[in-house]
DODO-385314 format. One record per residue (C-alpha): z, y, x; chain. Coordinates in steps of 0.05 Angstrom, whole numbers, plus 5000, padded with zeros to 4 digits. Example, Ala and Ser with C-alpha at 12.3 -4.5 7.8 and 13.67 -1.06 7.14 Angstrom:
// DODO-385314
<<5156; 4910; 5246>; "A">
<<5143; 4979; 5273>; "A">
This chain:
// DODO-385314
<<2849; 2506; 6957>; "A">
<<2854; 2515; 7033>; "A">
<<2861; 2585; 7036>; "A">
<<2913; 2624; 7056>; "A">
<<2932; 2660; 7006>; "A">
<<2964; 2635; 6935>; "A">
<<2918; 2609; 6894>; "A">
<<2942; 2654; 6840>; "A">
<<2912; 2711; 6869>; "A">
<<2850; 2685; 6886>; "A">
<<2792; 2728; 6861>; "A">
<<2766; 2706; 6796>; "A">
<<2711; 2756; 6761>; "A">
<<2738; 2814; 6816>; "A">
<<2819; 2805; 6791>; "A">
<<2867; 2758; 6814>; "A">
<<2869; 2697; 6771>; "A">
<<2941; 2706; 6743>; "A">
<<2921; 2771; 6720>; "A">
<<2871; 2740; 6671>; "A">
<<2921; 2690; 6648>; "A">
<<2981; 2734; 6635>; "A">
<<2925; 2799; 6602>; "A">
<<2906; 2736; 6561>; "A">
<<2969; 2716; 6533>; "A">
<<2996; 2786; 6520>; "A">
<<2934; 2791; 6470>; "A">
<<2964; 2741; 6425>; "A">
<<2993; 2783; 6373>; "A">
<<3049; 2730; 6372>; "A">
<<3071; 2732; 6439>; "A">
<<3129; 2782; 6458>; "A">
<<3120; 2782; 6531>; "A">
<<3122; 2742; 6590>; "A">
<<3162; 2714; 6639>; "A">
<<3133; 2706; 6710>; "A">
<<3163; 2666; 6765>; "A">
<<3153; 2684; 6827>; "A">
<<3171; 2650; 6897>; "A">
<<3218; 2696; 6936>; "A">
<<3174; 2706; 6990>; "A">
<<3118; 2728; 6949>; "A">
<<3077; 2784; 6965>; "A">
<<3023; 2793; 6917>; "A">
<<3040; 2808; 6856>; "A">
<<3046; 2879; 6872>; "A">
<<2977; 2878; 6872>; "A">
<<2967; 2853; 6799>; "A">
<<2950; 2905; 6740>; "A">
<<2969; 2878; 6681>; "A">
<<2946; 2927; 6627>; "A">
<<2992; 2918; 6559>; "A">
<<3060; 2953; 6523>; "A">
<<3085; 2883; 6527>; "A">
<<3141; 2867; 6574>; "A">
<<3120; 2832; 6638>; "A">
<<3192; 2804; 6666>; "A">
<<3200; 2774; 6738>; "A">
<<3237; 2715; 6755>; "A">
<<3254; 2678; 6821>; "A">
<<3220; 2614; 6828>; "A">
<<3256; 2547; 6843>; "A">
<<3241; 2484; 6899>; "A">
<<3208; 2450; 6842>; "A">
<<3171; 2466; 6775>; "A">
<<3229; 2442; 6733>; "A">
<<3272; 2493; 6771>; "A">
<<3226; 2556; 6761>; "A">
<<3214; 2541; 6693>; "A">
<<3294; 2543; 6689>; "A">
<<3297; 2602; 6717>; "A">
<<3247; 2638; 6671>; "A">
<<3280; 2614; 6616>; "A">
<<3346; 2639; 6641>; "A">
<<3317; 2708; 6647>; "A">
<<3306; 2705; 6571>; "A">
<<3374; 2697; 6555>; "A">
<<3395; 2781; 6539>; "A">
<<3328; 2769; 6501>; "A">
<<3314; 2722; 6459>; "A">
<<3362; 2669; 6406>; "A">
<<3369; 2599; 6424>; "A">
<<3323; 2586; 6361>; "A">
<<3260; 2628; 6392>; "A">
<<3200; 2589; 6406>; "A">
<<3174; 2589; 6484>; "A">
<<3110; 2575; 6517>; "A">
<<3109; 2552; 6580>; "A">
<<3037; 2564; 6615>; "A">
<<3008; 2544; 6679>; "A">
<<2980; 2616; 6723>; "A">
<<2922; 2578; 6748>; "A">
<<2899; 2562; 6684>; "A">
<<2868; 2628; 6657>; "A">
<<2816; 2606; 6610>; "A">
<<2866; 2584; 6556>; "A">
<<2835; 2604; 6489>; "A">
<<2883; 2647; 6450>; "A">
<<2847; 2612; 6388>; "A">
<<2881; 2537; 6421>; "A">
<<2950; 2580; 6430>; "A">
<<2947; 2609; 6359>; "A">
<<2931; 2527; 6334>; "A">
<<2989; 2508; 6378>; "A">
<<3039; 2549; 6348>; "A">
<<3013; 2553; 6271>; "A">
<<3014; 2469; 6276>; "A">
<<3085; 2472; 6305>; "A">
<<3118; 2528; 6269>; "A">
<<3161; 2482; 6231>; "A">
<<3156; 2423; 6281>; "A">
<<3235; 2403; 6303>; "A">
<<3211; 2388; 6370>; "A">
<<3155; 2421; 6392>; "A">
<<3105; 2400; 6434>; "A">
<<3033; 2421; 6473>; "A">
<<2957; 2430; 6483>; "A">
<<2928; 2367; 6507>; "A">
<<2858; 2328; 6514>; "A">
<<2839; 2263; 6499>; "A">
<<2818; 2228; 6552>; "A">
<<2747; 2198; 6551>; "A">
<<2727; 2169; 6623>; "A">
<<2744; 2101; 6643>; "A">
<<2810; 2105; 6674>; "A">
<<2825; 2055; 6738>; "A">
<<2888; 2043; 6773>; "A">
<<2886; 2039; 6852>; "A">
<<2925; 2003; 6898>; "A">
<<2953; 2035; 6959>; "A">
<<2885; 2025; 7002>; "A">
<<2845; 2058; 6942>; "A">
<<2818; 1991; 6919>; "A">
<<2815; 1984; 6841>; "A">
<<2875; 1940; 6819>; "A">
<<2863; 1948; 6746>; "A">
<<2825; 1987; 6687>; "A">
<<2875; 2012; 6644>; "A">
<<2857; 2021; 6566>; "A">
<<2839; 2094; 6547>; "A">
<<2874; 2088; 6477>; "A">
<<2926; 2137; 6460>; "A">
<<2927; 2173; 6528>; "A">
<<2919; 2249; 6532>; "A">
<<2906; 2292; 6588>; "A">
<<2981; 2348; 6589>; "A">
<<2952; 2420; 6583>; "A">
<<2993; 2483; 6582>; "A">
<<3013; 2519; 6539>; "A">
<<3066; 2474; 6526>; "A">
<<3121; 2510; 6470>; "A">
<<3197; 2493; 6454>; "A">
<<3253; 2528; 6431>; "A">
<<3289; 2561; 6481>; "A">
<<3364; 2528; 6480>; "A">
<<3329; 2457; 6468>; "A">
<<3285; 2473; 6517>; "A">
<<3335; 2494; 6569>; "A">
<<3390; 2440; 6561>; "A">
<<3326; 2391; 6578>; "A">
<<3305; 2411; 6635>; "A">
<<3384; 2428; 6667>; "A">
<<3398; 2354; 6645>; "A">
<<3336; 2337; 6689>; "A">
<<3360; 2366; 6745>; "A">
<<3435; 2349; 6744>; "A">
<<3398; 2273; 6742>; "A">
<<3363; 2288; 6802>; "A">
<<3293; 2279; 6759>; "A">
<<3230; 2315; 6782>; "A">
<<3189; 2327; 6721>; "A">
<<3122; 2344; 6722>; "A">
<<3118; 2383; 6666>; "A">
<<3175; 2406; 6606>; "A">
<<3141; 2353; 6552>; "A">
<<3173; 2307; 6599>; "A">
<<3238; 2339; 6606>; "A">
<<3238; 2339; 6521>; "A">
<<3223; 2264; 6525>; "A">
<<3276; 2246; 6572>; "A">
<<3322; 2272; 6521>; "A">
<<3285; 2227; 6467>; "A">
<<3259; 2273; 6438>; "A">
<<3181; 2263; 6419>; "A">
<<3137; 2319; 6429>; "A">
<<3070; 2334; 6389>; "A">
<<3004; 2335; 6423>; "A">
<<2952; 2386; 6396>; "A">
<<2881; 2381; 6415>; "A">
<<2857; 2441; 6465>; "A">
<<2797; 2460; 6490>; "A">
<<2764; 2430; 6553>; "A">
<<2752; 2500; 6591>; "A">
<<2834; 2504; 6588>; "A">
<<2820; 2477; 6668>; "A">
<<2878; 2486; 6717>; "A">
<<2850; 2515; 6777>; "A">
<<2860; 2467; 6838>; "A">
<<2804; 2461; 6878>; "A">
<<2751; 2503; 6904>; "A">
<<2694; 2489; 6853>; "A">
<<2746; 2496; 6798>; "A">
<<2731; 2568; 6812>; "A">
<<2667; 2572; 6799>; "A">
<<2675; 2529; 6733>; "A">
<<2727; 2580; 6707>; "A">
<<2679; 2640; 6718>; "A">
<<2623; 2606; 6681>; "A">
<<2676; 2585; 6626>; "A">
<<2703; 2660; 6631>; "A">
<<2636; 2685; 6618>; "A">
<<2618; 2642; 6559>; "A">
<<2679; 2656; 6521>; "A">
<<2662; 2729; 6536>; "A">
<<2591; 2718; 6498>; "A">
<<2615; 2671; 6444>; "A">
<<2685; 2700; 6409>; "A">
């Protein structure tokens, strides 16, 4: 993003981003609260207001993704059963439709795995070579863009990604850890405005996607 501070609190319709995508997911009537992890040196989220009765708890992030997400789900453990269902959600990603989480969980209530929001893709897809030359053009068929939320039950969820780690595995996100384990996750179709905000014109996409949701419910 080249700036200097998180990207999480970057500005985004005058409030930090992460506040619109943890004020988003406490709407969902489903959702008990959230978990957020936070690097230990972090400094901003004192400056986030997020207005709900739901609990916001605060966990310390890890070197990696696979360690933070261990960590919030550790902080869940006075909380919730093994059984519960959790979602694990990307904070630069704010413009998750709570109508694609309510799909998400409704199709996976009774799933014994779980799984998470994706995308087909649709553009060509190339493979490069180290100098950026096109080695190949790999087939589209059956391949998905990962979104988040991404929901599994907590104990499952948990012994994946500590296996992970005790393998020395960096996953890049927890459908991985669940396949590692053989497990086969589902993949239910999202919304294209669910963008993950990683570059400096994502910014201005999410506040035009922001503002269309806002005039089309």
């Amino acid at each position: 993003m080249a700036t200097q501070i998180p990207k999480q609190y970057l500005p985004l319709r005058g409030r930090p981003i992460i506040e619109h995508t943890v004020t988003r997911l406490c709407g969902h009537p489903l959702v008990s609260g959230v978990v957020v992890v936070l690097a230990a040196q972090d400094t901003g989220w004192c400056g986030v207001n997020i207005d709900t009765p739901k609990p916001v708890i605060r966990a310390l992030g890890g070197a990696e993704r696979c360690h933070s997400v261990l960590n919030g789900i550790e902080a869940l453990s006075d909380l919730a059963a093994p059984a519960d269902w959790v979602l694990v959600h990307d904070a630069v990603r704010p413009c998750v439709r709570l109508a694609d989480v309510d799909r998400l969980i409704t199709m996976l209530s009774d799933h014994p795995v779980g799984g998470l929001l994706g995308l087909p893709v649709g553009d060509t897809i190339k493979r490069a070579d180290a100098h950026g030359t096109v080695a190949e053009t790999v087939s589209r068929q059956g391949l998905w863009h990962a979104l988040t939320p991404q929901m599994f039950r907590l104990q499952a969820l948990h012994q994946a990604l500590r296996k992970c780690i005790e393998q020395g595995l960096m996953i890049t996100d927890e459908a991985q850890a669940m396949e590692l384990t053989g497990s086969a996750p589902q993949l239910v179709e999202g919304s294209p405005d669910n963008i993950k905000i990683t570059r400096q014109a994502d910014l201005a996409l999410a506040e035009l996607f922001l503002a269309h949701q806002r005039a089309t419910p």
